[in-house]
N, C-alpha and C positions, 0 to 999 in steps of 0.2 A: 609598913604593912600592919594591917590592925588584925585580931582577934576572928572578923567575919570575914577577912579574904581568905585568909588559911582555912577556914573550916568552907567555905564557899567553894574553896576548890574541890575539901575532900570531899563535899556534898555529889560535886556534879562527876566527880570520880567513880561514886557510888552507886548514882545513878546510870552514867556510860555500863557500869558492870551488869545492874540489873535489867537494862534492854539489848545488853548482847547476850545475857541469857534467856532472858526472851526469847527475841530470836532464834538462837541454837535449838532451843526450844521445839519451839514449830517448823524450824528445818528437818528436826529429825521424825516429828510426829508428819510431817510429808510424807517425808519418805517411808516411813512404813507402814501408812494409810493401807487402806482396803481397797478391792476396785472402785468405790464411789471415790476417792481420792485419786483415780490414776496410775495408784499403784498395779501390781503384776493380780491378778484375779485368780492365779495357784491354780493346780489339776485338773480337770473336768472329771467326772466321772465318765465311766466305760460303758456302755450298755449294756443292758443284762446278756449274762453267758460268753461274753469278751474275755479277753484279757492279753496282756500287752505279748505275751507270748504268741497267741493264737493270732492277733493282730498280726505280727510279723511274718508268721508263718503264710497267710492268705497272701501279704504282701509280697512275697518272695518266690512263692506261687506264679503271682500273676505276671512278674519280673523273669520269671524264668521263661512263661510262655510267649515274652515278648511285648512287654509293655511300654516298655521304657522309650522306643522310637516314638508309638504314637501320643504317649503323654510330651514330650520332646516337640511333635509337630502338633500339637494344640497348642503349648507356649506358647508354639512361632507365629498362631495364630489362621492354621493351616484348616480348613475344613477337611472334617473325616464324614467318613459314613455312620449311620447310626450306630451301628454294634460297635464299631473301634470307638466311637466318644463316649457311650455307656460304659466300656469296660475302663476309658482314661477314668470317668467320673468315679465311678465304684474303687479306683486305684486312688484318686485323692478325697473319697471320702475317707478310708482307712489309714490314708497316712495322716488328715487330719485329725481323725481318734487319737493314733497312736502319738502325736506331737504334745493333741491335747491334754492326754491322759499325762504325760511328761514320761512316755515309754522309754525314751532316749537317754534319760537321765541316771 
């Protein structure tokens, strides 16, 4: 073995190390991209005069007067009448705030 096998190795030794760091690199710059990357796009804000309290509170509201059946039968795909599909609607626009805003967390 001559002089440029052994350094030929540590060459390409050298090189495997700096494109696995590469690599690792932009796996992590991935993953903690921004939404334009796919990443998670974080909190939305709440509309003026909300807040994750008051969100709940309406929520619990409309749960108490019975909401929970006809949201139940719109999953299933059930036609209601207008007032029961306005009040499902109004009941997951607010749970959609309250997920968005990440009230749950």
């Amino acid at each position: 073995m001559d002089g440029r096998d052994r350094m030929g190795g540590r060459s390409k030794r050298r090189a495997s190390v700096v494109v696995a760091s590469a690599l690792a690199g932009l796996l992590v710059a991935g993953c903690g991209g921004g939404p334009q990357a796919g990443g998670d796009p974080g909190a939305r804000a709440l509309p003026a005069g909300q807040s994750c309290q008051s969100l709940r509170t309406d929520m619990d509201r409309m749960l108490s007067r019975g909401v929970q059946p006809k949201v139940e039968a719109a999953q299933a795909g059930r036609k209601l009448p207008p007032q029961q599909q306005a009040e499902v609607d109004q009941y997951n626009r607010l749970l959609a705030q309250y997920l968005g805003a990440r009230c749950h967390m």
